[in-house]
N, C-alpha and C positions, 0 to 999 in steps of 0.2 A: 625357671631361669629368666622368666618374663622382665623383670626388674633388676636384672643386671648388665652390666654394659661389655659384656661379653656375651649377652642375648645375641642370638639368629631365629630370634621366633616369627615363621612367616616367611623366611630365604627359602628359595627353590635354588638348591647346588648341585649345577654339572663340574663331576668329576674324569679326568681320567686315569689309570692306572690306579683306581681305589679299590680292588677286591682284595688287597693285599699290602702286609709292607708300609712305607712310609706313608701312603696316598693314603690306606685303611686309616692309618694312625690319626692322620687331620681331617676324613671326614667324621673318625670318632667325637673328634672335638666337637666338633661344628652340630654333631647329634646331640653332644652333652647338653647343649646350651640352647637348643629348642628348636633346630631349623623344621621346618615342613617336611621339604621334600627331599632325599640326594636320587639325581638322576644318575647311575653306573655306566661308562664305558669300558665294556671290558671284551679282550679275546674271545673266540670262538672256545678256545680250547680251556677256559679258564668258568669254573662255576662262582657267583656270588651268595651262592644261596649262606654259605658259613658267615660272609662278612654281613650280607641283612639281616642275619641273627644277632650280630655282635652288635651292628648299628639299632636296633631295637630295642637292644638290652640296656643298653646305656642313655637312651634317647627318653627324658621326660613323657613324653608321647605312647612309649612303647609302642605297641604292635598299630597303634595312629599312624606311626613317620613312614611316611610313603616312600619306599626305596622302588626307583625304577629302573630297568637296563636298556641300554640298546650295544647290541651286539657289533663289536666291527676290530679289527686288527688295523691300528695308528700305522703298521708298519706298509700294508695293504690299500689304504685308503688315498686315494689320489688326490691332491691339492684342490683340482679342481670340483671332486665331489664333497668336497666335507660340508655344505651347507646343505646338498639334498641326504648324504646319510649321515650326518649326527645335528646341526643346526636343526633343523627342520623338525628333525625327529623328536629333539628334547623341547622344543617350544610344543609340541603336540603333546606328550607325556605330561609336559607341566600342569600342575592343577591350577596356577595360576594367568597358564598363558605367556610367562616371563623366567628370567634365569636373571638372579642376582648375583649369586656370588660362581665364578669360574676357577677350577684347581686344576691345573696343567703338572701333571706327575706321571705320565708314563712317560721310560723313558729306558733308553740299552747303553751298554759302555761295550765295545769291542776290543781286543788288544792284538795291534800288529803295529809294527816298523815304519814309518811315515810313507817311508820310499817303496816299500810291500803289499801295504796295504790294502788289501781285494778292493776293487773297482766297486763290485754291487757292493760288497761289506759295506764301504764308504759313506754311498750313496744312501744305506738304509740307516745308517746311525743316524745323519742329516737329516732325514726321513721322520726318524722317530721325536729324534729330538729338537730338531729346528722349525725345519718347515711346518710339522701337521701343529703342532702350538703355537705356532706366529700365525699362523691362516686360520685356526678356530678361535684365538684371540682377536684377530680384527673383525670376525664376523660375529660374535656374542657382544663385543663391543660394539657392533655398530646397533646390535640391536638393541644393547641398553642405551643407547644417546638417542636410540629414535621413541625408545616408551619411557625417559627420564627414570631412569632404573637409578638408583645408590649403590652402586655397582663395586663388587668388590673380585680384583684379579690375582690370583696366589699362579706366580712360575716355582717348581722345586727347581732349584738352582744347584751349585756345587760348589768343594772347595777348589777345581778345575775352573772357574770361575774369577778367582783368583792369581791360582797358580798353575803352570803349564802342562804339566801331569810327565808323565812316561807313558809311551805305545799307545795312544788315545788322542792323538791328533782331529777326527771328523767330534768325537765329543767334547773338546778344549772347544774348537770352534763352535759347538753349538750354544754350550754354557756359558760362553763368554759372551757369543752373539745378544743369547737372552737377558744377560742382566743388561746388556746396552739398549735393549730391547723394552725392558721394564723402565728403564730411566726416561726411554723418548715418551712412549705413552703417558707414562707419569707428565711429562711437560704438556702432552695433548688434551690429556682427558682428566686430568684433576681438577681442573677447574671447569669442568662440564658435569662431575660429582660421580666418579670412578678411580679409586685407589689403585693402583697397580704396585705390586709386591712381590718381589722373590725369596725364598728361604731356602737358605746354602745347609744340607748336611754336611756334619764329617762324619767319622766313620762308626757306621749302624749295624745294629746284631741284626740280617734280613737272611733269609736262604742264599741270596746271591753271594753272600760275603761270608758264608761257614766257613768252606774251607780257608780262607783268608786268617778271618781270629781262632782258628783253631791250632794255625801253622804254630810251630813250638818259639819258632824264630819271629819272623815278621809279626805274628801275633800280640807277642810278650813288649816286641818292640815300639809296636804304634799303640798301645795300653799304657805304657810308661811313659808316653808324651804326650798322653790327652791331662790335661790339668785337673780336669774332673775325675781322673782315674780309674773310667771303663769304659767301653762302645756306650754309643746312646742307640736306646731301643724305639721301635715305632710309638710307643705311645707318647715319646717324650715330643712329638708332634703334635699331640692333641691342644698344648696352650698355647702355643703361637700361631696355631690357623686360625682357631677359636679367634683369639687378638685381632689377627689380620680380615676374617672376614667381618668382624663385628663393628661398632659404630667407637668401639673403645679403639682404633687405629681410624680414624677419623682424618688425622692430622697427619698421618704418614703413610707417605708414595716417595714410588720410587727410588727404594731403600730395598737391600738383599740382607737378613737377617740371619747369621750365622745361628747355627743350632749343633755346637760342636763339640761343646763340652768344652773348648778353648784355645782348641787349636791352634786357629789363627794367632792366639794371642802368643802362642808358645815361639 
């Protein structure tokens, strides 16, 4: 995939939330098309070993593409640590020394009543989803502006994002935070030659969301209003990170790229 412009031949990718799910589905892409390395952050309680197999299989390189982990729970890691345990850590892991491309995808939806809503519950959704991706964003960022990296930044983003949701107040705020989030840096850092990018799913066949499309009601009803006319599945992730990390999105930052089958448009 060396001579295609959806090449990553030679990217070293720190991901989060990739041993599964949507995160699995775009580093699959990003494997399809020749990256080097993906460095894995993943839970304590969560093994990689099935997803380094899938990344392998698909990976030009095969059992070449260097998958790495470091161990740590986003929901557990304190702002203030995240450069000495994961910064630090994936620049050491890198074979290159560098980290080009960044996928910010782990992430929790909690559901409670605005005025209800557990204090810690709060505090951790924020946790997961705002803070530890705005604070490993500026510090992989700052590391690609100090070794002139071509830097390429992917937020998953949402259709909360957008629209205000139901019982999801700490993640309306985060989502929305983030695509405000991607637009400043896009004004900061694209002309210092770092794309920043968010991709908003709608609604995805994942374990988190079974019982959802399986309800005979709700189910049948958010199916009948996707224009596309089914859930989209994680691999339907794999062309637009592919895109977003590659020199083919060259020209576009600071843009949230629906991947929703249509929703929005419905």
């Amino acid at each position: 995939m060396s001579n295609s412009i959806f090449s990553t031949q030679g990217k070293v990718v720190l991901a989060t939330g990739a041993t599964s799910g949507i995160g699995l589905g775009m580093c699959k892409g990003l494997a399809e098309f020749g990256c080097q390395q993906l460095i894995l952050i993943h839970r304590p309680s969560t093994s990689p070993a099935e997803a380094t197999a899938e990344l392998k299989k698909i990976s030009p390189l095969g059992d070449k593409l260097v998958v790495s982990y470091i161990q740590a729970d986003v929901a557990e890691v304190n702002v203030e640590d995240i450069e000495e345990k994961i910064v630090k850590p994936a620049l050491e892991l890198s074979v290159t020394g560098k980290i080009d491309v960044l996928i910010n995808n782990a992430g929790v939806n909690l559901r409670y009543t605005a005025e209800d809503f557990p204090e810690d519950q709060f505090q951790k959704v924020l946790q997961i989803d705002l803070l530890f991706p705005s604070k490993l964003t500026r510090l992989v960022g700052k590391h690609m502006l100090e070794n002139n990296v071509r830097g390429k930044i992917i937020f998953t983003l949402s259709l909360i994002s957008f629209q205000g949701g139901i019982l999801s107040a700490p993640y309306a705020i985060s989502k929305s935070g983030l695509k405000g989030f991607v637009q400043a840096l896009s004004n900061e850092w694209s002309s210092k030659g770092i794309n920043v990018n968010g991709i908003a799913p709608g609604y995805i066949e994942t374990k988190l969301v079974k019982s959802l499309k399986e309800d005979p009601v709700r189910g049948r009803q958010i199916t009948e209003r996707i224009p596309i006319g089914r859930w989209g599945t994680p691999e339907d992730f794999r062309g637009p990170a592919a895109f977003l990390a590659s020199s083919a999105s060259d020209y576009v930052t600071g843009e949230t790229l629906l991947v929703d089958g249509g929703w929005m448009a419905r």
